[in-house]
C-alpha positions as CSV (number, residue, x, y, z in Angstrom):
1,X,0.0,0.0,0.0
2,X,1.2,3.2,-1.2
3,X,1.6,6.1,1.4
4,X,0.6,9.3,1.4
5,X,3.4,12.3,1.8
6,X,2.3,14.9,3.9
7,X,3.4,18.3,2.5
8,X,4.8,20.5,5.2
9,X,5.9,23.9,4.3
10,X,9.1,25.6,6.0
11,X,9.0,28.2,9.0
12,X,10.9,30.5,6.8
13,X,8.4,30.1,3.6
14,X,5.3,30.2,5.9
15,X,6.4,33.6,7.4
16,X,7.2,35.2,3.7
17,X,3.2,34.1,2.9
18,X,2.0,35.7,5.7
19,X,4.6,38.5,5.1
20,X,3.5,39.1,1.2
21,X,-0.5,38.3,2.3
22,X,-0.4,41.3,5.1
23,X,1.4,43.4,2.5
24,X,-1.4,43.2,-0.6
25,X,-3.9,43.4,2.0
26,X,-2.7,46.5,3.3
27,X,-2.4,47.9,-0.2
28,X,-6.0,46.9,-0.6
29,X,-7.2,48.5,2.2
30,X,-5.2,51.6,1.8
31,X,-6.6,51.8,-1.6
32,X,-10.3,50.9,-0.6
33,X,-9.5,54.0,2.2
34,X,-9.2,56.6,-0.8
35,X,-12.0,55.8,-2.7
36,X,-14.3,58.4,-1.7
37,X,-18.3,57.7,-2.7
38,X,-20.6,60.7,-2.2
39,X,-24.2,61.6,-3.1
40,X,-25.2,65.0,-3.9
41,X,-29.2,65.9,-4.0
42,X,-29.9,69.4,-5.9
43,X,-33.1,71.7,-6.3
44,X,-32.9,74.5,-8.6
45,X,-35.6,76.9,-9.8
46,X,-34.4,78.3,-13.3
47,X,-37.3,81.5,-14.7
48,X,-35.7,81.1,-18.3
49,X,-34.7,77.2,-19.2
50,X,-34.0,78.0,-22.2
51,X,-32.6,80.9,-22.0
52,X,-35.1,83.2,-24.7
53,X,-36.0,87.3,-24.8
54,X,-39.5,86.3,-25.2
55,X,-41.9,83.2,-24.0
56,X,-39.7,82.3,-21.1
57,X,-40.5,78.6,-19.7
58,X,-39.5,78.2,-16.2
59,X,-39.0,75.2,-14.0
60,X,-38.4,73.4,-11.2
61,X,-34.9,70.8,-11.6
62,X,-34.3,68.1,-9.2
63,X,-30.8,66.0,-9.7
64,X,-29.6,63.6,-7.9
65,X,-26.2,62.3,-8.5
66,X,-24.2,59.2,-6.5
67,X,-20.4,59.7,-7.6
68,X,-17.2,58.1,-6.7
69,X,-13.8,59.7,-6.0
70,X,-10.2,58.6,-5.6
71,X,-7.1,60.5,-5.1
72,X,-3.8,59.3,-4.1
73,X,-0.2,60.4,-4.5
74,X,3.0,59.6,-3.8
75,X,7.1,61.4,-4.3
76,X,7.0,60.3,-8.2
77,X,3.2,60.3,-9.0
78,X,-0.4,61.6,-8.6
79,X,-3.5,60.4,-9.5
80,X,-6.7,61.8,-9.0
81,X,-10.0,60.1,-10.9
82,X,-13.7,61.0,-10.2
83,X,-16.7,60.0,-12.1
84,X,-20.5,60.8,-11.2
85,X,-24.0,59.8,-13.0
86,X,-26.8,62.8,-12.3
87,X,-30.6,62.0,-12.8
88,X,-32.3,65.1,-13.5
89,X,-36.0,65.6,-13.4
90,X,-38.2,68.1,-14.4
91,X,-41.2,69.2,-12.6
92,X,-42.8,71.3,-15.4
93,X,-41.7,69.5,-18.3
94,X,-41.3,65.9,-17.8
95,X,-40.0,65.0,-21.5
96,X,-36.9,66.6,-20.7
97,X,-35.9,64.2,-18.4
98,X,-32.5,62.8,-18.9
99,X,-29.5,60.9,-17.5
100,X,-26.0,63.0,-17.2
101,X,-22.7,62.4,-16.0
102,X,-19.4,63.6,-15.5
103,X,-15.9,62.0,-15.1
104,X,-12.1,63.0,-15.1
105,X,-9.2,62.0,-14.9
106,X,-5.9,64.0,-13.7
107,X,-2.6,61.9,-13.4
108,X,1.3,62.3,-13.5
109,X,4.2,60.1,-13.1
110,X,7.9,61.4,-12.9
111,X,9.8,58.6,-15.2
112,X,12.9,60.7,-13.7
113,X,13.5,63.6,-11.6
114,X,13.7,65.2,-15.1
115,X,11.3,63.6,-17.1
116,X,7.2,63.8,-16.3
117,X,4.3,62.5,-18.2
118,X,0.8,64.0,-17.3
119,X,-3.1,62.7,-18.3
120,X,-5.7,65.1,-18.1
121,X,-9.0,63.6,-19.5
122,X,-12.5,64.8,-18.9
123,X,-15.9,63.7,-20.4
124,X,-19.2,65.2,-19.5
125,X,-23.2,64.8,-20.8
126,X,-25.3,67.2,-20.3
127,X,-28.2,69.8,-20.7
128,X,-27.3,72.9,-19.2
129,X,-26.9,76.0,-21.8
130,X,-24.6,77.7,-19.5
131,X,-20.9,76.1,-20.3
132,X,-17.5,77.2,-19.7
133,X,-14.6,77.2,-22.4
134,X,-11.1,78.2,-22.2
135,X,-10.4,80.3,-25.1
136,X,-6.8,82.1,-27.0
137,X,-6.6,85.6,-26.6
138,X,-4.1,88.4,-26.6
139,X,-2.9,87.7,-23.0
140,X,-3.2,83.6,-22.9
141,X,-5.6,81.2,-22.3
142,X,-9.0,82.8,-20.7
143,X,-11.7,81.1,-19.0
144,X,-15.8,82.5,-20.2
145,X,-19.0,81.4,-20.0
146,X,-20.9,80.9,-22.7
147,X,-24.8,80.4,-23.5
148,X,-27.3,78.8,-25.9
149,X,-31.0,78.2,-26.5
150,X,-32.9,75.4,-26.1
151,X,-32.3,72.1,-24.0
152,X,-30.4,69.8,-26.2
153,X,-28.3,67.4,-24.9
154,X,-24.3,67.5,-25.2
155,X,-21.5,65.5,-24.9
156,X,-18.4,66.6,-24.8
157,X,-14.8,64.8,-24.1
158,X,-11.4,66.6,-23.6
159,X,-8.2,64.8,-23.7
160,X,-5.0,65.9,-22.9
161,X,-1.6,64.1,-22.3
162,X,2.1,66.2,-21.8
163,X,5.1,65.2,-21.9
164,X,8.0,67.8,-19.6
165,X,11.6,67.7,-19.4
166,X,13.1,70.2,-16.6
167,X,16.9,70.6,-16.9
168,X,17.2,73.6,-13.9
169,X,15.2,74.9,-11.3
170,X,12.8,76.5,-13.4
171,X,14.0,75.8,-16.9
172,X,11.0,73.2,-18.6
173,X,10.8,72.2,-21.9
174,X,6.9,70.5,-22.7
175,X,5.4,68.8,-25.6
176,X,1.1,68.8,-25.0
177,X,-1.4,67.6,-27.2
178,X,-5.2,68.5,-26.7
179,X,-7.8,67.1,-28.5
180,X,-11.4,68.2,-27.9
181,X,-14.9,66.5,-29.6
182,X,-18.3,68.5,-29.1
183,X,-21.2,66.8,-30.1
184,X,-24.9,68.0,-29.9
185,X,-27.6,64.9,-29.7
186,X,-30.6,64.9,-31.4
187,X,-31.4,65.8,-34.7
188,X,-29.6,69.1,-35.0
189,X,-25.7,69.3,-35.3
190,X,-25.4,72.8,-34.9
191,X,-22.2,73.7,-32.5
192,X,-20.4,70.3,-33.1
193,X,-16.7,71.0,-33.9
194,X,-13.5,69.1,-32.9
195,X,-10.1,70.4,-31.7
196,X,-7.0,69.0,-32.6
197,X,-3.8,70.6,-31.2
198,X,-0.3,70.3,-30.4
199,X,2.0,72.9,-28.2
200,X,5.7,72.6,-27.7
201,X,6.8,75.1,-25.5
202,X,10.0,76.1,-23.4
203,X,11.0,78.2,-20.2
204,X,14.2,78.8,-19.9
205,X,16.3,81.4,-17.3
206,X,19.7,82.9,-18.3
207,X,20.5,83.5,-14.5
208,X,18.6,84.5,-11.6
209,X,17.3,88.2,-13.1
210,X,16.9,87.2,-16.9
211,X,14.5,84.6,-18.8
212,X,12.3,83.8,-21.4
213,X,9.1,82.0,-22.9
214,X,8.6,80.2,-25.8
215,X,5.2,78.8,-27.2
216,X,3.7,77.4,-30.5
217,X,0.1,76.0,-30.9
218,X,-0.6,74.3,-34.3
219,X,-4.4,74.1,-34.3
220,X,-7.0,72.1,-36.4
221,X,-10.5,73.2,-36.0
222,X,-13.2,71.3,-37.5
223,X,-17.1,72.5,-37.3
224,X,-20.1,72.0,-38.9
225,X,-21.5,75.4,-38.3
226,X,-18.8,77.5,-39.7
227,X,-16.1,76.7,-42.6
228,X,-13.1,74.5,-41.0
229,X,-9.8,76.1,-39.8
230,X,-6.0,75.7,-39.6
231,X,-4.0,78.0,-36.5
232,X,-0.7,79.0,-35.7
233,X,-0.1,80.6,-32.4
234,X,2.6,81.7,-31.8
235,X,4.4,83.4,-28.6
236,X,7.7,85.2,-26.9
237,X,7.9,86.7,-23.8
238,X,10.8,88.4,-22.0
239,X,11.1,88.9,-18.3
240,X,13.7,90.7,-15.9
241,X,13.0,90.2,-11.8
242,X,14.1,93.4,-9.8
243,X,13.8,91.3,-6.6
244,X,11.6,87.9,-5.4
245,X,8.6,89.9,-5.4
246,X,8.9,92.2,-8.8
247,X,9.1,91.0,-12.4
248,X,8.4,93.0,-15.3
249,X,8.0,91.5,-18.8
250,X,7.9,92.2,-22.9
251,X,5.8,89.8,-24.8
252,X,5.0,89.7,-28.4
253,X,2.3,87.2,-30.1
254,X,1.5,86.0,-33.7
255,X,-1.7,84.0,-34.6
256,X,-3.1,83.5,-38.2
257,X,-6.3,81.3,-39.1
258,X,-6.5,79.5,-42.1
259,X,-10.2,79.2,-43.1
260,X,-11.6,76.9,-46.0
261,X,-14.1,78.6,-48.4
262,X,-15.9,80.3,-48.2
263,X,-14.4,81.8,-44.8
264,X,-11.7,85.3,-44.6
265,X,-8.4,84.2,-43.3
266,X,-7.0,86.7,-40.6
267,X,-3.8,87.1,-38.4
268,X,-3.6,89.1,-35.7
269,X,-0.3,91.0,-33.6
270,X,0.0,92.1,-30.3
271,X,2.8,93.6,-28.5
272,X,2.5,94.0,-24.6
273,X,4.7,94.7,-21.7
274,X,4.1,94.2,-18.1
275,X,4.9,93.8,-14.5
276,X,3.6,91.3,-11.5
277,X,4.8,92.5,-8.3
278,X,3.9,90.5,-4.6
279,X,3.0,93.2,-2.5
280,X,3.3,91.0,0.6
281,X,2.5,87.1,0.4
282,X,-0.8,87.4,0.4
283,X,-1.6,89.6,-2.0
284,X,-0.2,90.1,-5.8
285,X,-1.0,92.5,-8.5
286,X,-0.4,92.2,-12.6
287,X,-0.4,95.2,-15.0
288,X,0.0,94.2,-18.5
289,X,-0.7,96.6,-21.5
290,X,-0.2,96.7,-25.0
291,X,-2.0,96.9,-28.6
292,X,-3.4,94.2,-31.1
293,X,-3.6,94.5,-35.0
294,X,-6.3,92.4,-36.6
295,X,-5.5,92.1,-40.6
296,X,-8.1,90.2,-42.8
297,X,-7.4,89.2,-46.4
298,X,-10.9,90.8,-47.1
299,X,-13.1,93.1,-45.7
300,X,-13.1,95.2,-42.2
301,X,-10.8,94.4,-39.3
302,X,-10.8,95.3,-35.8
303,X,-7.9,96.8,-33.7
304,X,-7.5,98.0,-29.8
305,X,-6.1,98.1,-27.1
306,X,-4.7,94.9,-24.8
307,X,-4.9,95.1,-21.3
308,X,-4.5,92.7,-18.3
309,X,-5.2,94.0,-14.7
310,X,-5.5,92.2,-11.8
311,X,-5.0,92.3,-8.4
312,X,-5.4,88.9,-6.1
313,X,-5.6,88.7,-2.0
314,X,-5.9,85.2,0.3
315,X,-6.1,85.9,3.8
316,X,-7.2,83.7,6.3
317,X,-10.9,84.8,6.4
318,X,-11.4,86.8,3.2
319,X,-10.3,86.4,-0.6
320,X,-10.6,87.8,-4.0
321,X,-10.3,88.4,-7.0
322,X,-10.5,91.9,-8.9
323,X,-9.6,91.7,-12.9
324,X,-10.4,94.2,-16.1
325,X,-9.1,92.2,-19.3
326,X,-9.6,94.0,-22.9
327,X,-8.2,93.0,-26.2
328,X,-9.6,89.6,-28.5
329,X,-10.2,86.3,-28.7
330,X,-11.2,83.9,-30.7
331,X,-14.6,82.0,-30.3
332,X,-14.3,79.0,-32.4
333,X,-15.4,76.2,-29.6
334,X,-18.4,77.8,-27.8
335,X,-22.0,76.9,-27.5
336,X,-23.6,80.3,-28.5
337,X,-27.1,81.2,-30.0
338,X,-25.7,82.2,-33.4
339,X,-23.3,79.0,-33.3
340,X,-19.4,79.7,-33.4
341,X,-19.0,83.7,-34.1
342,X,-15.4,83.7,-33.8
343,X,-13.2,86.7,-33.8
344,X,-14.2,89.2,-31.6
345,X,-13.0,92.2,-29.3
346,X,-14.1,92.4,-26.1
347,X,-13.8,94.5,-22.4
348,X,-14.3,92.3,-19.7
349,X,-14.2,92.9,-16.2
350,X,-14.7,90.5,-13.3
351,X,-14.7,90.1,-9.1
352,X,-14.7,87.2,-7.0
353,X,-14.9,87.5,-2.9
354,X,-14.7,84.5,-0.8
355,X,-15.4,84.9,2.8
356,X,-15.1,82.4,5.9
357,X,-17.8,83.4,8.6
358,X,-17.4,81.2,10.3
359,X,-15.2,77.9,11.3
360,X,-17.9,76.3,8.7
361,X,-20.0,78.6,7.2
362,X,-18.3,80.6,3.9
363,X,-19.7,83.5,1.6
364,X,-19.2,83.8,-2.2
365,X,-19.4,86.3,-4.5
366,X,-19.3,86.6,-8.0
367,X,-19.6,89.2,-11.1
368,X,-18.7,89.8,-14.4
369,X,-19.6,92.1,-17.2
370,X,-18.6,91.5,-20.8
371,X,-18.9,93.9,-23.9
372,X,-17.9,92.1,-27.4
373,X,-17.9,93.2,-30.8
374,X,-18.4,90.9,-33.8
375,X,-17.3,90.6,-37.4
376,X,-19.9,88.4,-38.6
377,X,-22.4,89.3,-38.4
378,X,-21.7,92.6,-37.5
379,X,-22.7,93.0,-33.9
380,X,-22.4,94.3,-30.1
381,X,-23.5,91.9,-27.3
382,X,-23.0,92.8,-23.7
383,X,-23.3,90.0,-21.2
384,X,-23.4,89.6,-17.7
385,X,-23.7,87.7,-14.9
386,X,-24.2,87.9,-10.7
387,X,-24.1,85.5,-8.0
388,X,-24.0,84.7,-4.5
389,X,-22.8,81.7,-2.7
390,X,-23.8,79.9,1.2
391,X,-21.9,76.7,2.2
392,X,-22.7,75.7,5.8
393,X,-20.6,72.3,6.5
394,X,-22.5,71.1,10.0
395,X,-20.8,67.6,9.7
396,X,-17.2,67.0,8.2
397,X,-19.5,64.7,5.5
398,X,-22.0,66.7,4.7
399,X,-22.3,70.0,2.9
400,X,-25.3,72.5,2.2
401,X,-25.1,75.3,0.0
402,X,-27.6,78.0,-1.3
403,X,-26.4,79.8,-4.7
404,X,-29.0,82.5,-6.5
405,X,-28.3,84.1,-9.3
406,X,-28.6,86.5,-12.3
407,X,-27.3,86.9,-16.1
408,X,-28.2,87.7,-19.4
409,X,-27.2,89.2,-22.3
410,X,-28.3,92.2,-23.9
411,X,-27.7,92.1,-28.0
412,X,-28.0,94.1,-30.7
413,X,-29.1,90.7,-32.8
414,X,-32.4,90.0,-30.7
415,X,-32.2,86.3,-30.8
416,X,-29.5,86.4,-28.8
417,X,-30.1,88.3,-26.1
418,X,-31.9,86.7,-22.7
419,X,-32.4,87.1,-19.2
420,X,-31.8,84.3,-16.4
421,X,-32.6,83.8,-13.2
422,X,-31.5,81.0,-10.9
423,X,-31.9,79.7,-7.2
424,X,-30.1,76.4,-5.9
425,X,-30.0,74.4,-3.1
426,X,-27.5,71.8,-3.0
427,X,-27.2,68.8,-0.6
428,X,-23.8,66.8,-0.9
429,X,-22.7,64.0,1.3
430,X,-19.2,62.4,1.4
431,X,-17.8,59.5,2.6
C-alpha cells in the first residue's frame, strides 16, 4: 500500500506568505481608504430654461447624482479620478428628463527627476446651456462662459496628455497635445466642432534676473456650423526680476487662421509689456498693457487696445479676485445662439470674494460684465452675470449650500439676447 506524503511547508516560507498576504492586503485597504463615494441631492428653480428674450419657460430641476472619487499620491506620482452619474427631473416639463454624467481624470508620473508625463482627460453629458470654455486671446488662455438656446443634450470629451523635461530649477521644456470633440444629440448638429492641437513650448532662465518663454500652438479646427480652420499661435515673452517679489515683462504674439471657403483668413499682432509684483505674500498685483492689430485678407478688421489688470488677495478669512481684461479672442469652440461667431474684441471685467464666517460657514461672491464686438455678423452683445454663494458644512461629510443668481445678455441681434434667473440648493454627502 502506497503512502501518502504529507506536505509541510518551511517556517521561513510560511512567514514570507504571511509576510507578502499582510502586505497586498494592506495595499488593498489603503486603496479601498481613498476611494471616496458621495451623493449630492440638488433643487434649482431656473425662470428662463431655455434661455429666450421672449416666452420664457421656467422650471423646477431636481438632480440627484451618487459619484465616486479617488485620489492618491506619492514622491514620483499623482492620481486623481472622479466619475459621477446625475438624474435630473423636471417638474414642469417631464419630456426633458435625462441621465448625465461627468468623469475626469488628472494623473502624473515622474519617469525621472527630469522627465514627467501628465493625463488630463474629462468627459461630460449634459443639458445645461450655461458652459465654460477656455479660449486664445491676446494675454493667454481665458476662462468664459458661454450660452445657448434650447435644452439639447451635449457631450463633450477633452483629452490631454504632456510630456515635460526640466533641466534647472525653473527651466522646462513640454510637448502637450489637446484634442477636444463636441457633439450635440438629437437631430440638429449645430455647435459640433473638434479640436485637434499640439504645443511645444519652453522656459528657460539665463540667470537669476533674466528669462524667457517660448510657445507654438498648431491648431485644427473642425465645425459644422462655420467653414473648417488651420492655426498658428505663436508666442515670446521676456522677463527681468528686480527682486523675489517684482518681475516686469515684454511679450510679443502672432496668430493667423486659415479658413476653407468660403471663410476670410485673418492674423492678428499684439505687442505688450508688463509687471507682476507680490505686495506682501498674500496679495499680488499684474499690469500688463499693449495693442493688437487684426489684418483680414478681405473686408473690415478690428484693432484696440490689450490690457490685463488684476489684483489677487488670500487671507485667512477673506479672498478675492478683482480683474479688467480688454483686447480679442477667438470664439471658435463655444456653444452660442448664433453658433461659433469667432473673432471678436471684447472688455471684460470680473470680481470674486470668498469669505469664511465662520469655522464652517463661507460666503461667495461673483460678477462679471462682458462687452464684445463681432465681425460676422456685424454685432455688439453685452453680457453679464451675478451670483451669490452659502456653504454651511454642519458635519465633516455633509455639505449645504444656497447659490442664487442673475445673467443675461443684452444684443443688438435680438435672438441672442436673454435674461436668467436661478436659485439652488444643494445637498452633498461624502464619505
Amino acid at each position: 500500500m502506497k503512502k501518502t506524503q504529507a506536505v509541510r511547508i518551511s517556517p521561513l516560507i510560511l512567514i514570507m506568505l504571511l509576510g507578502i498576504s499582510s502586505t497586498v492586503l494592506g495595499d488593498v485597504q489603503e486603496h479601498i481608504s481613498k476611494l471616496h463615494p458621495y451623493v449630492r441631492v440638488q433643487g434649482l428653480y431656473d425662470d428662463n430654461i431655455y434661455l429666450t428674450q421672449d416666452n420664457k419657460t421656467s422650471d423646477f430641476i431636481t438632480t440627484i447624482t451618487p459619484g465616486l472619487k479617488y485620489k492618491t499620491q506619492g514622491p514620483a506620482y499623482n492620481f486623481d479620478l472622479g466619475f459621477d452619474l446625475g438624474m435630473n427631473f423636471y417638474a414642469s416639463n417631464p419630456d426633458l428628463n435625462y441621465i448625465s454624467y461627468n468623469g475626469h481624470l488628472d494623473t502624473s508620473y515622474s519617469l525621472t527627476p527630469r522627465w514627467t508625463v501628465k493625463l488630463y482627460d474629462s468627459i461630460i453629458r449634459s443639458r445645461n446651456n450655461l458652459q465654460s470654455y477656455t479660449l486664445p486671446t491676446a494675454t493667454g488662455p481665458q476662462t468664459v462662459t458661454s450660452s445657448s438656446t434650447g435644452q439639447g443634450l451635449y457631450l463633450q470629451n477633452v483629452f490631454q496628455p504632456a510630456l515635460e523635461y526640466k533641466f534647472g530649477r525653473e527651466n522646462v521644456a513640454a510637448l502637450s497635445y489637446l484634442n477636444n470633440i463636441y457633439r450635440t444629440e438629437g437631430d440638429s448638429s449645430s455647435g459640433d466642432y473638434t479640436q485637434n492641437a499640439v504645443t511645444p513650448r519652453l522656459t528657460y532662465w539665463f540667470d537669476i534676473r533674466q528669462g524667457m518663454a517660448l510657445d507654438y500652438t498648431y491648431t485644427n479646427a473642425k465645425l459644422t456650423d462655420q467653414p473648417d480652420w488651420v492655426g498658428n499661435n505663436l508666442g515670446g515673452r521676456y522677463l527681468y526680476r528686480f527682486n523675489p517679489h517684482t518681475t516686469v515683462f515684454g511679450e510679443y504674439r502672432y496668430n493667423n487662421f486659415d479658413y476653407e471657403f468660403p471663410g476670410r483668413d485673418y492674423s492678428v499682432q499684439s505687442p505688450t509689456v508688463g509687471v507682476e509684483h507680490a505686495f506682501s505674500p498674500s496679495l499680488n498685483g499684474k499690469a500688463q498693457f499693449g495693442w493688437f492689430w487684426q489684418v483680414v485678407d478681405a473686408g473690415p478688421s478690428f484693432n484696440g487696445p490689450v490690457i490685463n489688470l488684476s489684483v489677487t488677495q488670500r487671507v485667512q478669512r477673506t479672498s478675492y479676485t478683482l480683474a479688467f481684461d480688454s483686447g480679442w479672442r477667438n470664439q471658435s469652440f463655444t456653444a452660442n445662439t448664433l453658433g461659433n461667431q469667432g473673432f471678436s474684441k471684447y472688455y471684460m471685467a470680473t470680481a470674486t470674494v470668498t469669505h469664511q464666517l465662520r469655522e464652517r460657514l463661507s460666503l461667495g461672491l461673483t460678477g462679471s460684465l462682458t462687452r464684445d464686438e463681432y465681425q460676422l455678423p456685424d454685432h455688439i452683445d453685452y453680457t453679464y452675470n451675478i451670483a451669490a454663494n452659502l456653504a454651511y458644512r454642519p458635519l465633516k461629510w455633509l455639505t449645504a449650500s444656497l447659490e442664487a443668481g442673475n445673467s443675461g445678455r443684452e444684443s443688438e441681434l435680438n435672438v441672442n439676447s436673454y435674461r436668467d434667473n436661478r436659485v439652488m440648493l444643494k445637498l452633498t454627502a461624502e464619505y
